[in-house]
C-alpha positions in Angstrom: 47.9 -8.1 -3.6 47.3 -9.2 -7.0 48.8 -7.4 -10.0 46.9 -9.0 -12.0 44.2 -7.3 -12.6 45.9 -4.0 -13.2 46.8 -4.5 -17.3 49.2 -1.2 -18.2 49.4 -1.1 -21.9 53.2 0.5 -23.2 52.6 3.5 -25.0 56.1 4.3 -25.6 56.6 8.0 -27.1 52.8 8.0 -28.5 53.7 4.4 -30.7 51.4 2.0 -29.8 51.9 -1.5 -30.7 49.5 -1.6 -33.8 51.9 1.0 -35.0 55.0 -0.4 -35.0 53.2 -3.8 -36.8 52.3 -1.6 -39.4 56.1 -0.4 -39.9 57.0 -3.8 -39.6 54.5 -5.1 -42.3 56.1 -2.5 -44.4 59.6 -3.1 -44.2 58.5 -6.7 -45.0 56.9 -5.9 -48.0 59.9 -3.6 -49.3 61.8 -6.0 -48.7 59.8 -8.5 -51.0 59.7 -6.2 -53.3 63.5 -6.0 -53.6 64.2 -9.5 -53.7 61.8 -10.1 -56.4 63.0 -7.2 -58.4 66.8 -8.7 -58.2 65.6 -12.4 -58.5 65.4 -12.4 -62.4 67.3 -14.6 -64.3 68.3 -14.8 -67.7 68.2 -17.2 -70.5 71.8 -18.2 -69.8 70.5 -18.9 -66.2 72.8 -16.3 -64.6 70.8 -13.5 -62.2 70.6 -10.5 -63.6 70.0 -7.0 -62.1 67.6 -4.8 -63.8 69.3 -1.8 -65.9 68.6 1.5 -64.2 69.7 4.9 -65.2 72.1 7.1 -62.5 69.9 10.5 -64.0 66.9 8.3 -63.3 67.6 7.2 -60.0 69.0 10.6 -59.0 66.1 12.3 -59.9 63.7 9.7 -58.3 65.7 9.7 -55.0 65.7 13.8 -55.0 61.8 13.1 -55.9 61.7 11.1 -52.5 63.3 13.6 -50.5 61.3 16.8 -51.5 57.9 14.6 -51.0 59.1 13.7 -47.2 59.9 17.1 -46.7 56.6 18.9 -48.1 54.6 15.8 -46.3 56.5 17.2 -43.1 55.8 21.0 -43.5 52.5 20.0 -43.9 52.1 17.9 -40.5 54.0 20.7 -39.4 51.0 23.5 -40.2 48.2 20.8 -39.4 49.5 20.5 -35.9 50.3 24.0 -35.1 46.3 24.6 -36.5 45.3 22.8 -33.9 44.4 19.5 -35.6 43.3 16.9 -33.8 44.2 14.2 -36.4 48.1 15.4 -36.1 50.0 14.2 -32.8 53.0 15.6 -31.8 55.0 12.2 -32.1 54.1 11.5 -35.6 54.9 15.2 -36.8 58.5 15.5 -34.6 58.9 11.3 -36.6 58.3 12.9 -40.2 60.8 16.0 -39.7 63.6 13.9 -38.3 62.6 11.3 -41.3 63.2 14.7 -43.4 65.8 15.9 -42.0 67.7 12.4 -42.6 67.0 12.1 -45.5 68.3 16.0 -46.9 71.5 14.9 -44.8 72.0 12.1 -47.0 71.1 13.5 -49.7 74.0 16.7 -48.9 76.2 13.8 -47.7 75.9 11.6 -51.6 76.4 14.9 -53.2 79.7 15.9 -51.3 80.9 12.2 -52.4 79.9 13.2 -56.1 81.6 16.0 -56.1 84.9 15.1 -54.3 84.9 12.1 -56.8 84.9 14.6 -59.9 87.1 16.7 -58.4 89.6 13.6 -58.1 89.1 12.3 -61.6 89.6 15.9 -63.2 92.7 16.0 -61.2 94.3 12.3 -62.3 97.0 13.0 -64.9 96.5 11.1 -68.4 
């Protein structure tokens, strides 16, 4: 009996192989782009980390989250159109990537708040 000649290629949960390179490759490249971003160094020859607003990063972060959730809701429609371009893995991928990131989002909020709530309760 030879097994060789039967090749199975994994499909795991509709992610073939080509796809998970691709999220790979990505990672990578964020990656790169955060170490170069934090690589600067100054005249004095200390590294310094770029200056970044908490309103600006707040509302780029909320920004993030409301573009993976429309992006969803729109895989969301397309698949239950019919489309063909739309498979059920990759729409069920972006509304848990949605849903995670709203969670966090609630979960940095309830931090916020707590932490106001204990610096308008410290006695001066």
């Amino acid at each position: 009996m030879h097994l060789n000649k039967w090749r199975v290629q994994v499909n795991i949960g509709g992610i073939d192989k080509s796809r998970i390179d691709a999220m790979v490759a990505q990672l990578k490249a964020a990656a790169t782009k955060m170490e170069a971003g934090a690589g600067e160094v100054s005249r004095s020859g200390a590294a310094t980390t770029p200056k970044l607003d908490f309103a600006d990063a707040l509302k780029s972060s909320l920004d993030q989250v409301n573009a993976a959730q429309l992006s969803s809701q729109q895989m969301g429609q397309k698949f239950a159109m019919g489309d063909d371009s739309v498979s059920m893995s990759d729409m069920m991928i972006s509304m848990q990537k949605a849903s995670i990131s709203f969670q966090t989002t609630v979960q940095v909020r309830n931090k916020l708040v707590s932490a106001y709530h204990d610096i308008m309760n410290m006695q001066i």
